[in-house]
C-alpha positions, 0 to 999 in steps of 0.5 A: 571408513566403509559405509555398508551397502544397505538392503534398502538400498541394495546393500554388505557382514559380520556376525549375527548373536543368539538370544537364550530362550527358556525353549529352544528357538524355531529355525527359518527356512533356509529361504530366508537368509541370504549371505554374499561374499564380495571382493573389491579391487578399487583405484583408489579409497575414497570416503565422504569425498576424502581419500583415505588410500590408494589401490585398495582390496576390500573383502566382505561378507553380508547375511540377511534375515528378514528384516535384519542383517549385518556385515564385515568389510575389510580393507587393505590399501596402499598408504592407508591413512588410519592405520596399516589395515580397516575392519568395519562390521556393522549391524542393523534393521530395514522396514518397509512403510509402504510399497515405495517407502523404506526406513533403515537403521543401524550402527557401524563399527570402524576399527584400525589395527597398526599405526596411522601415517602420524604413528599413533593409534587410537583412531576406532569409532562407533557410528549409528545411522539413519535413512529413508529410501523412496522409489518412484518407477526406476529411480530411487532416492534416500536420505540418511544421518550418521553420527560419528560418536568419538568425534561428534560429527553429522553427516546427511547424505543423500542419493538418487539412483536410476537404473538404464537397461542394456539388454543387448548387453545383457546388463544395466547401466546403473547411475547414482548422483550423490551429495552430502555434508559434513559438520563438526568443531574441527577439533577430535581428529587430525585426519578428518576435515569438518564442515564441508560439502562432498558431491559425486557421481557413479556408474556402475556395470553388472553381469552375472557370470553364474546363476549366483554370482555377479560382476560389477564394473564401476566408475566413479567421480567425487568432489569436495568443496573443501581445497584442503582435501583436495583440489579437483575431482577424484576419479575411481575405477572399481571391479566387484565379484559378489556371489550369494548363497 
């Protein structure tokens, strides 16, 4: 279950639908959209603190237009848990309230083609959210709320990331701490734990290799307080082609 990369927070895209109107629409400059492709090779999926497969690829498309954009990311994995294949799309809508201030919101869509590692199906989901970002200098700070609508879930996360330049390398050394929680009654899904607290860290390494194109090197540690899921911390290598046109 990938969470998409947010505009407000620097974010990933599927399709976007036209409205009929009685006269034909004004097309916006060519500026103002913005699509990026983005392929991932990650150690491990982890999600929310849980894993949920092993060496993973992960394709997605983004586009942005104004304050709009929309995304699709999919997932092919090793002993992926939900199904032999993911497909979330996504779709949403971020505001600037002051010059520090931002509000998003949107609603994802996670879909598993096949059977699960139990040989059954039936395990899509819609999940609207919420968040608010803040920057102060060069850290940023947000907090968002996801509501999983087939198995009632909530969960608040919040993060806070400082970006260290390396100019000698050409590059930053971008740092992101995350904390969240998960609540539920622990009775919908057999996959998925309730009630329990996930915590982490991220470093991140980008170098633009092309005037559009970027590669990120990524290394992250994740934790949950529930020894069910697991009984130490995951640790995860990732690299990241994004080109944007």
């Amino acid at each position: 279950m990938h969470r998409p990369t947010l505009p407000v927070l620097a974010a990933l895209a599927l399709t976007t639908s036209v409205i009929a109107q009685e006269t034909p629409p004004v097309e916006p400059a060519a500026s103002e959209w913005s699509f990026t492709l983005k392929n991932t090779v990650a150690s491990e999926y982890i999600f929310r603190g849980q894993e949920y497969g092993d060496l993973t690829y992960s394709p997605a498309l983004s586009a942005a237009w104004r304050d709009l954009y929309a995304g699709v990311v999919g997932t092919v994995s090793e002993n992926l848990l939900l199904g032999d294949h993911e497909i979330d799309a996504y779709v949403g809508a971020g505001r600037a309230l002051t010059d520090n201030l931002s509000l998003d919101g949107g609603v994802v869509f996670y879909h598993y083609s096949g059977r699960n590692v139990l040989g059954t199906t039936g395990n899509d989901t819609i999940e609207p959210y919420l968040g608010l970002s803040a920057t102060a200098g060069p850290v940023k700070v947000s907090l968002y709320y996801y509501y999983d609508l087939q198995i009632d879930d909530s969960t608040y996360e919040l993060a806070a990331t400082y970006s260290l330049p390396l100019d000698a390398l050409h590059t930053s050394l971008d740092l992101t701490a995350t904390a969240g929680y998960v609540t539920g009654d622990l009775t919908e899904n057999l996959f998925i734990v309730d009630n329990y607290a996930y915590y982490g860290a991220r470093a991140e390494m980008p170098f633009a290799i092309r005037d559009h194109a970027t590669l990120t090197l990524g290394l992250s540690a994740t934790d949950v307080t529930e020894n069910i899921i697991n009984t130490g911390a995951e640790l995860t290598a990732s690299a990241s082609l994004a080109v944007t046109f």
